[in-house]
DRENNUFI-395966 format. One record per residue (C-alpha): residue number from 1; residue in three letters; z, y, x. Coordinates in Angstrom, 1 decimal. Last residue first. Layout:
N
<node kenu="NUM" fidren="Ala" w="Z" v="Y" u="X"/>
...
This chain:
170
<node kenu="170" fidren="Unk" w="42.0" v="-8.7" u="19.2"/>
<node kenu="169" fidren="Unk" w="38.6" v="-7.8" u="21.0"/>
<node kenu="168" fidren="Unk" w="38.3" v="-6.8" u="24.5"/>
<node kenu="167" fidren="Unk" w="39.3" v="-10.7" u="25.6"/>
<node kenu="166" fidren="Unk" w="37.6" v="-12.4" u="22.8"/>
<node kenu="165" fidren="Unk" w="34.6" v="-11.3" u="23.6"/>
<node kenu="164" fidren="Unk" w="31.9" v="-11.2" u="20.4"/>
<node kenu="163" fidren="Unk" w="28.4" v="-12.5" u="19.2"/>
<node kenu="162" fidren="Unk" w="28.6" v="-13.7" u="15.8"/>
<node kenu="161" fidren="Unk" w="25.9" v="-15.8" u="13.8"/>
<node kenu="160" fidren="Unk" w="26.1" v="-14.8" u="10.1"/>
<node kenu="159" fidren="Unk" w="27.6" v="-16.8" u="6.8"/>
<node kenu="158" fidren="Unk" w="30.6" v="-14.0" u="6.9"/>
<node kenu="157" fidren="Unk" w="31.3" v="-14.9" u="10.6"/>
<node kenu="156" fidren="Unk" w="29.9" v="-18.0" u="12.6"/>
<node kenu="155" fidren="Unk" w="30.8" v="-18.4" u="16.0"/>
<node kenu="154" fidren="Unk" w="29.0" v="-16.9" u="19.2"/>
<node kenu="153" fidren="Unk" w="31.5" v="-16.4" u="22.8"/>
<node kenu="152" fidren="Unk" w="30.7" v="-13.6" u="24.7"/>
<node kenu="151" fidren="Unk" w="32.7" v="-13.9" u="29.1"/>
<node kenu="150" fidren="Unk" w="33.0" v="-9.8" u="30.2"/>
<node kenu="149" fidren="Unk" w="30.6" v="-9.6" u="32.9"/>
<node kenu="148" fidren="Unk" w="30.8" v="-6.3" u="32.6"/>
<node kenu="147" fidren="Unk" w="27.2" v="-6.1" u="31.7"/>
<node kenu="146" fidren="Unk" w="28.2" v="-8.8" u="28.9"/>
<node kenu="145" fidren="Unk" w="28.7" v="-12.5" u="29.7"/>
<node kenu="144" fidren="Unk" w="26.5" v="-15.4" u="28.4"/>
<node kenu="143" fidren="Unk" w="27.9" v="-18.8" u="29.8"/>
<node kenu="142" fidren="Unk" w="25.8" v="-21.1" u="30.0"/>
<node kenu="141" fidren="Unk" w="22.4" v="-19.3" u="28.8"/>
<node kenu="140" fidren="Unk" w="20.7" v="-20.2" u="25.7"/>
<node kenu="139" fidren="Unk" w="22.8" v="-18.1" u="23.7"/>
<node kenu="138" fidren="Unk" w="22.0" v="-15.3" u="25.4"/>
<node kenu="137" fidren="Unk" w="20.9" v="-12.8" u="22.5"/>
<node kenu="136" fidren="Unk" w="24.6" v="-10.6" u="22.3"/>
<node kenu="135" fidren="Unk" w="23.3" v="-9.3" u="26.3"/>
<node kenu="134" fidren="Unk" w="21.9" v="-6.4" u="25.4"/>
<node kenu="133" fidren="Unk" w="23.5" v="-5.4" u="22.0"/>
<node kenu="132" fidren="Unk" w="26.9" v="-5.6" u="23.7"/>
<node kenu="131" fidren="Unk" w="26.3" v="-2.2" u="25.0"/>
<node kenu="130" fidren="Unk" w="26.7" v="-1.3" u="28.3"/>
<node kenu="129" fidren="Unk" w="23.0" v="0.1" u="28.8"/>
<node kenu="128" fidren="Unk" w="23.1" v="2.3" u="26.5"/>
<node kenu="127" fidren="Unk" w="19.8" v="1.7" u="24.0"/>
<node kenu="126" fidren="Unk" w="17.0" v="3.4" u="25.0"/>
<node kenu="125" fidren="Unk" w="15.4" v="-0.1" u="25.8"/>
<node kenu="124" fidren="Unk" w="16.3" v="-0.9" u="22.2"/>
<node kenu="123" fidren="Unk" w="14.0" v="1.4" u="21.0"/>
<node kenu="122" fidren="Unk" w="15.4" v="2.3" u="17.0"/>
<node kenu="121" fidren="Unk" w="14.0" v="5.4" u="16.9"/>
<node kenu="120" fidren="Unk" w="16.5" v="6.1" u="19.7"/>
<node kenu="119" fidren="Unk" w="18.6" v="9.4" u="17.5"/>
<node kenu="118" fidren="Unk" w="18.5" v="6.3" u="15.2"/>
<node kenu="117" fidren="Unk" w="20.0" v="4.0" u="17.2"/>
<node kenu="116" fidren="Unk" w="22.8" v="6.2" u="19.1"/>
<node kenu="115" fidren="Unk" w="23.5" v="7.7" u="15.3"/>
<node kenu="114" fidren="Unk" w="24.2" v="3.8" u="13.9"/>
<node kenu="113" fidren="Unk" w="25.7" v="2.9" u="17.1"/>
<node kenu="112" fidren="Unk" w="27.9" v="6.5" u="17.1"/>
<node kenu="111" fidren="Unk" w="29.0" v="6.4" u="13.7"/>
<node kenu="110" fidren="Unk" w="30.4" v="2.6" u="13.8"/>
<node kenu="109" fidren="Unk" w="31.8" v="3.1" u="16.5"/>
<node kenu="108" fidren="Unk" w="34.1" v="6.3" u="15.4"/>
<node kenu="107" fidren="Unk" w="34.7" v="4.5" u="12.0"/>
<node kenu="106" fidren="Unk" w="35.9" v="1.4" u="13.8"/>
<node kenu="105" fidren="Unk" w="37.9" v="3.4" u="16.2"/>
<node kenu="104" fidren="Unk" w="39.7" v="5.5" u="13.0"/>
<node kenu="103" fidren="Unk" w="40.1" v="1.7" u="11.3"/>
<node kenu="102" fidren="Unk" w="41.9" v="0.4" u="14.3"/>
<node kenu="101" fidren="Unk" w="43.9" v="3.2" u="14.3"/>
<node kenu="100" fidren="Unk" w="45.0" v="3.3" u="10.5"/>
<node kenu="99" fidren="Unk" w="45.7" v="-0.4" u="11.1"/>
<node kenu="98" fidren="Unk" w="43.8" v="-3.2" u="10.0"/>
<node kenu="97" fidren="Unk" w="45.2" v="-6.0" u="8.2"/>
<node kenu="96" fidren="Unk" w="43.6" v="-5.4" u="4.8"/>
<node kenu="95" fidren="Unk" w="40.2" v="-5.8" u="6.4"/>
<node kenu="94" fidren="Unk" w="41.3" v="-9.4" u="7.7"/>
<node kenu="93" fidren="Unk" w="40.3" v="-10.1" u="11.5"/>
<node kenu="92" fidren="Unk" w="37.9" v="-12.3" u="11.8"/>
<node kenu="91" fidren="Unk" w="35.3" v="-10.1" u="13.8"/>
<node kenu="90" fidren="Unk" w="38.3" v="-9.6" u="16.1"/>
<node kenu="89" fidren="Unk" w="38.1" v="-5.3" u="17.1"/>
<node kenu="88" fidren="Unk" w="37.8" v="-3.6" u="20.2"/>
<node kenu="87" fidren="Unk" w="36.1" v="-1.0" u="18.6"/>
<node kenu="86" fidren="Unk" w="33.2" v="-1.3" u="20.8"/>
<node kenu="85" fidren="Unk" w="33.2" v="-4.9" u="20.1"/>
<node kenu="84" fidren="Unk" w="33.1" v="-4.5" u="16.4"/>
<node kenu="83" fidren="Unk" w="30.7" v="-1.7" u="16.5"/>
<node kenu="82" fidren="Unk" w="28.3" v="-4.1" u="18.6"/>
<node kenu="81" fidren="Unk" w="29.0" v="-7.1" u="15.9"/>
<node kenu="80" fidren="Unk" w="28.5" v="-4.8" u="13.2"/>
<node kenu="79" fidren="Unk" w="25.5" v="-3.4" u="14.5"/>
<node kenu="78" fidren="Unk" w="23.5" v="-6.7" u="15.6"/>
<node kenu="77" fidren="Unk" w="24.6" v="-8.3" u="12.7"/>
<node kenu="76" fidren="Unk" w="23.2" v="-5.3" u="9.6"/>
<node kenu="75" fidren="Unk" w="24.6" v="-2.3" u="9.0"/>
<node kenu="74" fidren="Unk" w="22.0" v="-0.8" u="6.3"/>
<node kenu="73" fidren="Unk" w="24.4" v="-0.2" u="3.2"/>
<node kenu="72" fidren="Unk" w="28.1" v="-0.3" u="3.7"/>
<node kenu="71" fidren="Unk" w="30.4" v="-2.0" u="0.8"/>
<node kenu="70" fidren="Unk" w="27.5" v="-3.1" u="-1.4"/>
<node kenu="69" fidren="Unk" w="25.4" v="-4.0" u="1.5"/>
<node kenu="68" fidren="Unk" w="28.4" v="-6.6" u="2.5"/>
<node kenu="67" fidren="Unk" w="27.6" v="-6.8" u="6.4"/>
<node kenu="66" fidren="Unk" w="30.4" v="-4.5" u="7.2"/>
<node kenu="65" fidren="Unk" w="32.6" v="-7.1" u="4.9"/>
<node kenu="64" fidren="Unk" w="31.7" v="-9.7" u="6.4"/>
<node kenu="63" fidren="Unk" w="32.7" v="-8.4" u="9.8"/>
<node kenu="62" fidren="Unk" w="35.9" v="-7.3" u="8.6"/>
<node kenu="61" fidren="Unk" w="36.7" v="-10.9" u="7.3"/>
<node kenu="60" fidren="Unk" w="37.7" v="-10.3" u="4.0"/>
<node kenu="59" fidren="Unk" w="41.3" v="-9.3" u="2.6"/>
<node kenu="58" fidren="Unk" w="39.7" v="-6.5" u="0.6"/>
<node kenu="57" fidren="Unk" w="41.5" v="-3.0" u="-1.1"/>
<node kenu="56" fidren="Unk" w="42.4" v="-2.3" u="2.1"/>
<node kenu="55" fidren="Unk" w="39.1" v="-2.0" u="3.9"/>
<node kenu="54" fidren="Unk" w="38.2" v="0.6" u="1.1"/>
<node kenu="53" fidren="Unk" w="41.6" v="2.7" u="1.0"/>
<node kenu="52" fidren="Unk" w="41.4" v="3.1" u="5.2"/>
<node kenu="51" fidren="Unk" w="38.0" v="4.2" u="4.8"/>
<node kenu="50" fidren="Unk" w="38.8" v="7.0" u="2.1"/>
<node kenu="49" fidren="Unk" w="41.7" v="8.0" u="4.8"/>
<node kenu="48" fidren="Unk" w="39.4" v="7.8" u="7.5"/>
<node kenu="47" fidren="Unk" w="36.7" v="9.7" u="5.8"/>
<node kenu="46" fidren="Unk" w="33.6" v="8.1" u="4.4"/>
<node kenu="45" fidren="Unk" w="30.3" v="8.1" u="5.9"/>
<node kenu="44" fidren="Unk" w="27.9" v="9.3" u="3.9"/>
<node kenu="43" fidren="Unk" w="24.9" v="9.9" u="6.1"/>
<node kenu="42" fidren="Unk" w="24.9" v="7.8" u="9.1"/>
<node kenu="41" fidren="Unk" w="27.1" v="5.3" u="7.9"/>
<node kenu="40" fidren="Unk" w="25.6" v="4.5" u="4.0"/>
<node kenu="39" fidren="Unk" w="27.9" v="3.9" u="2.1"/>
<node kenu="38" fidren="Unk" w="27.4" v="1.0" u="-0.5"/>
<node kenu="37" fidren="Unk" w="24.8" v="-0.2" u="-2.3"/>
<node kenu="36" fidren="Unk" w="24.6" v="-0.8" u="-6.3"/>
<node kenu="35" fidren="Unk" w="23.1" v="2.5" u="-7.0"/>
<node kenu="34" fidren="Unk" w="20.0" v="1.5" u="-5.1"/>
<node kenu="33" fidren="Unk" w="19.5" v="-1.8" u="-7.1"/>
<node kenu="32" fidren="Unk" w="20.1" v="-0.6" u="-9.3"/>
<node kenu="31" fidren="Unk" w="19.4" v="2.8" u="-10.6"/>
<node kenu="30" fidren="Unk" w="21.3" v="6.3" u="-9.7"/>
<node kenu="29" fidren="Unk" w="20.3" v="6.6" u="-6.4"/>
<node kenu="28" fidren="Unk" w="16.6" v="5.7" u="-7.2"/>
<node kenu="27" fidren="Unk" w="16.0" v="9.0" u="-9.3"/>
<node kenu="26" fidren="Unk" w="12.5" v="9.3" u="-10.2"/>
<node kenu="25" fidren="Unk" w="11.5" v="5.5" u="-9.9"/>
<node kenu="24" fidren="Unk" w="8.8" v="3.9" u="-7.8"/>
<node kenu="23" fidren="Unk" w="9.6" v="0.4" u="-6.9"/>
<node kenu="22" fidren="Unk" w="8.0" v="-1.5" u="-4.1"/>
<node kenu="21" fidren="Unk" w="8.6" v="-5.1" u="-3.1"/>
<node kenu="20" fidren="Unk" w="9.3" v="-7.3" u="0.1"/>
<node kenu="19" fidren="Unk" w="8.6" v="-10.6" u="0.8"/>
<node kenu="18" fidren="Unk" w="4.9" v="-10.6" u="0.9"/>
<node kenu="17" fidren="Unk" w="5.0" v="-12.0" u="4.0"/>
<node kenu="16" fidren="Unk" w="2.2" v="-9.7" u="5.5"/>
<node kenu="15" fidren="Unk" w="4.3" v="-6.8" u="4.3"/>
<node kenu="14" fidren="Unk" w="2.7" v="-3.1" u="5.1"/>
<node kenu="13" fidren="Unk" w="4.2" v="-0.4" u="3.1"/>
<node kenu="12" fidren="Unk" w="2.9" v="2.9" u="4.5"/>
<node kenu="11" fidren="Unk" w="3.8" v="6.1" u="3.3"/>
<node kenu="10" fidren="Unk" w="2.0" v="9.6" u="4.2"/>
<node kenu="9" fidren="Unk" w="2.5" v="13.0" u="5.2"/>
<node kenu="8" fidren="Unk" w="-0.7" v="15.4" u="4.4"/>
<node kenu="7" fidren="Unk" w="2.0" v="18.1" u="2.4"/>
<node kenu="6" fidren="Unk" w="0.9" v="16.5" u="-1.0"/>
<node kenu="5" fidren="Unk" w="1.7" v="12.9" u="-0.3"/>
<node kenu="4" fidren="Unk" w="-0.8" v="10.1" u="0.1"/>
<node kenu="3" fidren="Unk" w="0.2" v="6.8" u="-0.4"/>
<node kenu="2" fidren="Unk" w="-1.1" v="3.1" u="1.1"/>
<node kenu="1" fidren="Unk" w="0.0" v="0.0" u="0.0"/>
């Protein structure tokens, strides 16, 4: 599909699966299934306190929960599991067990990955180079370690492969 718009931008929806679909409404926010998605981090990110309320009203595994497009739309594995180990954070641990700090250096991370990788157009070579993101995809190798040659271990979190270090994050 291929759409014109008056000031000579355009829109491209290219989908050689055919997985995907297009809907054209005039106020998508407030139909599902936009209105049923959550937060979105670079744009409406909630405050701390409003933060704090949301992960304590769940006793999910915080990393499920990030994923949960109804509680925070667009952070998908490679993000949560980055802001989780920037954060210094157990991808287990329950959302109503986090403390008002833990949640203030989640919120922190979480802003600056989602802002780092849009500000990068998404170019994972302009990615820092200390981030997780980098080495998360060694599997294959023994014994995958970050660029601090910190030791990442992969278990399953929420349904989702996880890539984290159990010595940074408790």
């Amino acid at each position: 599909m291929h759409l014109g718009l008056d000031d000579g931008g355009e829109i491209v929806f290219h989908d050689a699966r055919r997985l995907g679909r297009v809907r054209l409404r005039h106020d998508p926010r407030a139909e599902p299934p936009i209105s049923l998605l959550g937060f979105d981090a670079l744009h409406d990110l909630p405050p701390l306190g409003r933060l704090a309320e949301l992960f304590g009203a769940r006793a999910a595994p915080v990393k499920a929960v990030l994923l949960d497009q109804s509680f925070s739309a667009g952070v998908g594995n490679w993000i949560a599991d980055e802001v989780l180990y920037q954060a210094r954070i157990d991808p287990r641990r329950r959302t109503n067990t986090l403390t008002r700090a833990e949640i203030a250096r989640l919120r922190a991370r979480l802003r600056s990955v989602v802002g780092t990788a849009v500000r990068v157009g998404a170019d994972s070579d302009r990615f820092p180079p200390k981030w997780l993101f980098h080495t998360r995809w060694s599997k294959r190798v023994q014994s995958p370690v970050t660029v601090r040659g910190e030791r990442i271990r992969y278990l399953t979190v929420g349904g989702r492969t996880t890539a984290w270090v159990a010595e940074v994050q408790r």
